[in-house]
C-alpha positions as a printed NumPy array, in Angstrom:
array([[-65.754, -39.972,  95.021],
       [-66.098, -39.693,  98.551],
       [-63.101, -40.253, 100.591],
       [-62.078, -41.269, 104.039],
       [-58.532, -40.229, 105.615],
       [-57.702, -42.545, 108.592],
       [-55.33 , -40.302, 111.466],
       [-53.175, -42.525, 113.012],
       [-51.499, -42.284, 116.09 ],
       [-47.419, -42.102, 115.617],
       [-45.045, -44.144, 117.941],
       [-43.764, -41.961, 121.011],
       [-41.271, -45.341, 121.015],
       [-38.822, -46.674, 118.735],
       [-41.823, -49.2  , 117.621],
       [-43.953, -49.693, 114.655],
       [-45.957, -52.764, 115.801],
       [-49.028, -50.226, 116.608],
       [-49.272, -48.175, 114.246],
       [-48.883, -51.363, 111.738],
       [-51.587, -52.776, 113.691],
       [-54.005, -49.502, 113.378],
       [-52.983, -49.598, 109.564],
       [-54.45 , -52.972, 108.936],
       [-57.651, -52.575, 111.216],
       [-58.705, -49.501, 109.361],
       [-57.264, -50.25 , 105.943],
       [-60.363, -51.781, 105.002],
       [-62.423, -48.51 , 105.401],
       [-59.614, -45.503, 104.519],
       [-58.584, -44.283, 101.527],
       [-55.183, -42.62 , 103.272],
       [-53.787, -42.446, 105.966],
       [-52.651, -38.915, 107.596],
       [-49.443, -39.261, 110.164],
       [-49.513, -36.203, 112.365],
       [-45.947, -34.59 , 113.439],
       [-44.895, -34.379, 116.576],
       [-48.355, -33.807, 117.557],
       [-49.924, -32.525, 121.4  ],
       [-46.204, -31.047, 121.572],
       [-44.305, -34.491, 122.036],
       [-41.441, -36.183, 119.89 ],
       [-43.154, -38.871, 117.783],
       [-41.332, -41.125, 115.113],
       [-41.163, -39.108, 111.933],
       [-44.123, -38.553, 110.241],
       [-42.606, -39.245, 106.992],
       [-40.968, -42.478, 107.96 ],
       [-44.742, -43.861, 108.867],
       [-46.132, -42.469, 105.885],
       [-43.811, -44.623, 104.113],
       [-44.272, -47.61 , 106.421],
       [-48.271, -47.074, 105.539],
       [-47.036, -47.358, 101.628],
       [-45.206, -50.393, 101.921],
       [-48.679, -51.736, 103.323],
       [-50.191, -50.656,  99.777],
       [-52.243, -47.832, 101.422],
       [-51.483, -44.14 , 100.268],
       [-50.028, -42.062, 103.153],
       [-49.868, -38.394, 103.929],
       [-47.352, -36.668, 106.589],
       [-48.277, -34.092, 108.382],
       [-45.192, -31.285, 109.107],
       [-45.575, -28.64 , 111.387],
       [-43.467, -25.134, 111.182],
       [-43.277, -25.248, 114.995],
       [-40.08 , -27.363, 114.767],
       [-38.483, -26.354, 111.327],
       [-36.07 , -24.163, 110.311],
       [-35.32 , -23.527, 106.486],
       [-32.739, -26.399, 105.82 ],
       [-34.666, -29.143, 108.593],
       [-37.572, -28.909, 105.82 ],
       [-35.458, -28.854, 103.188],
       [-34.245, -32.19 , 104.603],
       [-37.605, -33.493, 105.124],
       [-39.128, -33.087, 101.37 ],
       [-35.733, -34.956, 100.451],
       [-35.938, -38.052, 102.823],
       [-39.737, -37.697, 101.412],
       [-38.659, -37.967,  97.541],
       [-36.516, -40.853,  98.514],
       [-39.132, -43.182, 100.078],
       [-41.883, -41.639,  97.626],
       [-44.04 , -39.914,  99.666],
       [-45.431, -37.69 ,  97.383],
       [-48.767, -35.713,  99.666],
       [-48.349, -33.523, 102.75 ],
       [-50.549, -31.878, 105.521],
       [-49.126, -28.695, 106.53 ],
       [-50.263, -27.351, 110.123],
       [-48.874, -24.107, 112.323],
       [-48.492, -26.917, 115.491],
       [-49.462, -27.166, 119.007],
       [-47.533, -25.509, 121.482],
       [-44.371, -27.835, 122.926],
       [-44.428, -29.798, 125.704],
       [-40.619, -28.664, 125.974],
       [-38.171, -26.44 , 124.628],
       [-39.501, -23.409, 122.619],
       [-40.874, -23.124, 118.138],
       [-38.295, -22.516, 115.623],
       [-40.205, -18.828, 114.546],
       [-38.452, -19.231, 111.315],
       [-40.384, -20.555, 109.021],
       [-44.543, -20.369, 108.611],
       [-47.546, -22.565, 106.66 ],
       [-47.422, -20.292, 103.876],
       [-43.943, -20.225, 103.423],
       [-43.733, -24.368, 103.189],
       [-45.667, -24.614, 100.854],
       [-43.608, -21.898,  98.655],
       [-40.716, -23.603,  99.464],
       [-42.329, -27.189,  98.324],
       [-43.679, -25.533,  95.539],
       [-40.331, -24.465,  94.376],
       [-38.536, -27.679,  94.88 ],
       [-38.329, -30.778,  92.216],
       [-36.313, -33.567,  92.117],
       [-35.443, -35.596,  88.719],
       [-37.544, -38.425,  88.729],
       [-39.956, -37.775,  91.217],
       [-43.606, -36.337,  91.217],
       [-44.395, -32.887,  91.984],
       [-45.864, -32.913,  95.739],
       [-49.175, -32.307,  97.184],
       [-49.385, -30.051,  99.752],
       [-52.872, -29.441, 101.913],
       [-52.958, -26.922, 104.504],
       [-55.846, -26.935, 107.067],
       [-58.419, -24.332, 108.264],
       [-61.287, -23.214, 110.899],
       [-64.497, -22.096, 110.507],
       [-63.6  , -18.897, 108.911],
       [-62.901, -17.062, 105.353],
       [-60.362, -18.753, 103.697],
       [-57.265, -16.495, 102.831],
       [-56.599, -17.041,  99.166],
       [-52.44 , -18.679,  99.499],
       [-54.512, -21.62 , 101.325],
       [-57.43 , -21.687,  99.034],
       [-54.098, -22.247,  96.424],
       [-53.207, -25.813,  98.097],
       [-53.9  , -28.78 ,  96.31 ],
       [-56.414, -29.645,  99.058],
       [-57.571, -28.506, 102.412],
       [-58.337, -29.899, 105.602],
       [-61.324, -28.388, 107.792],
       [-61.03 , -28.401, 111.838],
       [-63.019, -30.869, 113.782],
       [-66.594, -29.832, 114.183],
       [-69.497, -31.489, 115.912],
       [-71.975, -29.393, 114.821],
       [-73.031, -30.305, 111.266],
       [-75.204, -27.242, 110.685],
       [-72.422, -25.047, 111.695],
       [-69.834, -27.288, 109.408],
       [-72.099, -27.016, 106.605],
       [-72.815, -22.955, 106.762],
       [-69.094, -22.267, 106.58 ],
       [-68.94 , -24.362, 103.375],
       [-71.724, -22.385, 102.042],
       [-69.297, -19.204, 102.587],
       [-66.728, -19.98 , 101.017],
       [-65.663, -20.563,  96.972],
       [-63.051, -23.112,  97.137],
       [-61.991, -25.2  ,  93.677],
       [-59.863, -27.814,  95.685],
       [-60.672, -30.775,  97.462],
       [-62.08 , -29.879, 101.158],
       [-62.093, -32.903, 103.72 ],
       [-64.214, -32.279, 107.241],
       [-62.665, -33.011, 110.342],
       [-64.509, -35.48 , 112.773],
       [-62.77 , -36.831, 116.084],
       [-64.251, -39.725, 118.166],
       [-64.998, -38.734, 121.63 ],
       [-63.059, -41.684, 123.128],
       [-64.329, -41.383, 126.915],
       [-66.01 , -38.597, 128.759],
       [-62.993, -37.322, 130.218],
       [-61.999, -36.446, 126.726],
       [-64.813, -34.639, 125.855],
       [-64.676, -32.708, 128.803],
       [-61.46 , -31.712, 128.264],
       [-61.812, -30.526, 124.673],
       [-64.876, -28.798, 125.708],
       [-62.902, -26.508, 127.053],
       [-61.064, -25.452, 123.966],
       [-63.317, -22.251, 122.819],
       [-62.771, -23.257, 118.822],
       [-64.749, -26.101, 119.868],
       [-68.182, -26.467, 120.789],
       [-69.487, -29.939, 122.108],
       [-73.346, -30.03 , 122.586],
       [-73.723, -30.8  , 126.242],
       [-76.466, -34.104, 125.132],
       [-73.723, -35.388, 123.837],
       [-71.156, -34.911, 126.849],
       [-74.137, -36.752, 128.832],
       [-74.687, -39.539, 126.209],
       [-70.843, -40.441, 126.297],
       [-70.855, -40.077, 130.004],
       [-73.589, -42.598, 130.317],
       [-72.095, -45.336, 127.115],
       [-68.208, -44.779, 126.187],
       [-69.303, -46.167, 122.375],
       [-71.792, -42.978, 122.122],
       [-68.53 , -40.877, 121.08 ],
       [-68.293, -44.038, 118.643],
       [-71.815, -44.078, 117.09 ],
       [-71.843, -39.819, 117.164],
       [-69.044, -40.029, 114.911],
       [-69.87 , -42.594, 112.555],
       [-73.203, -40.858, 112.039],
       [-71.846, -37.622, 111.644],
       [-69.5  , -39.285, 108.195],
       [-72.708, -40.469, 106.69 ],
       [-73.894, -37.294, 107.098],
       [-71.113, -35.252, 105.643],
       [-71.38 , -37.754, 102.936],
       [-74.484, -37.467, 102.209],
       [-74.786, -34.153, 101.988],
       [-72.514, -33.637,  99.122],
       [-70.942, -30.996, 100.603],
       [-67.003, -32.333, 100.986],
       [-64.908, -34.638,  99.365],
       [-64.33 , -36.472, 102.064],
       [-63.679, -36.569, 106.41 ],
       [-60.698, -36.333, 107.865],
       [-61.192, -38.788, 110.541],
       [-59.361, -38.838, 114.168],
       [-60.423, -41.875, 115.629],
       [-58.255, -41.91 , 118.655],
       [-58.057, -45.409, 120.434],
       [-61.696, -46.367, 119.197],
       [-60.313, -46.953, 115.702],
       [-61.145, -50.87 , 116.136],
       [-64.836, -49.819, 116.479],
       [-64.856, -47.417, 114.48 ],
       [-63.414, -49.39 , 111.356],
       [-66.218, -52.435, 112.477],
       [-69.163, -49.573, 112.321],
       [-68.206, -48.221, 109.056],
       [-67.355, -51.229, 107.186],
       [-70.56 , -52.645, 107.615],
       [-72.288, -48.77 , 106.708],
       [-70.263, -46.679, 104.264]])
């Protein structure tokens, strides 16, 4: 089965209204919903407190926890306030830099998910833990996750090479972000782990829903391929569109 995990975008206010909203626009389309953590360096509402706000919806969420802002006992914390609302499937990710105030150093991606794998609570389901990865071998304490999540490509040939490479026997989920506006593309062009074919720059320049269509196109693809279990989708602000294209295709 071929799935489709939603990113939403986390309150940077103490309101849930859009992030409900974005729920129930793309519910009809996702199979889960990823909640990223504090992401672009900026204090967002708890990941874990959306992911269970997404599972009172009925929709399965995942929260996303960075080791950028963690020291041993803050995570220790957060897998607890997890087991209490249920959240049962995590995303762990190294984190952008911060906006403010310096990382915690103490604690890395591998060591999480040692320290989740260690911890149970009576009553509860083990958790899942995911970690994600570039274009590049896979060392084996990731290729040990219970699933792994591939960085944003738009280059399918390229996307589908790596996964050639590599022997993985967990679920791997391709990354695929919506160019929202041109600005945006220019912008992340300029990240070197990133390479945006310049046709596309041009179409996006020329019709904001190129980024849209591009995007759409490129899930079908993945999809059809066989090559993934699923896409990791980033819609940005075009998830309204998006969730319209693929309803009526996937």
């Amino acid at each position: 089965m071929f799935e489709l995990i939603c990113e939403v975008e986390p309150p940077t206010r103490p309101d849930l209204k859009k992030v409900r909203h974005q729920i129930g626009v793309m519910s009809p389309i996702a199979d889960g919903f990823l909640i990223p953590d504090n992401h672009i360096g900026r204090a967002t509402v708890s990941s874990v407190a959306v992911a269970n706000e997404v599972q009172l919806m009925g929709a399965r969420g995942i929260a996303c926890l960075n080791s950028r802002d963690r020291n041993l006992l803050g995570f220790r914390r957060d897998l607890l306030t997890a087991a209490a609302y249920g959240v049962e499937r995590f995303l762990f990710v190294h984190g952008d830099d911060p906006a403010e105030g310096a990382r915690t150093s103490q604690l890395t991606v591998r060591r999480m998910i040692e320290q989740t794998r260690e911890t149970t609570y009576p009553g509860c389901d083990p958790f899942k833990v995911g970690a994600a990865t570039r274009l590049r071998p896979v060392p084996k304490w990731k290729a040990e996750a219970d699933f792994l999540y591939v960085q944003v490509s738009y280059d399918l040939d390229e996307l589908l090479r790596w996964r050639e490479s590599v022997e993985l026997d967990i679920p791997v989920y391709a990354g695929v972000m919506v160019l929202a506006s041109a600005q945006m593309a220019h912008n992340l062009a300029k990240l070197p782990q990133l390479q945006i074919p310049a046709d596309l720059i041009e179409a996006v320049e020329r019709d904001r829903d190129a980024g849209v269509d591009h995007a759409c196109e490129q899930i079908l693809k993945i999809r059809d391929s066989g090559a993934f279990e699923g896409v990791h989708l980033i819609p940005v602000s075009r998830y309204r569109q998006v969730a319209a294209r693929l309803e009526r295709d996937l």
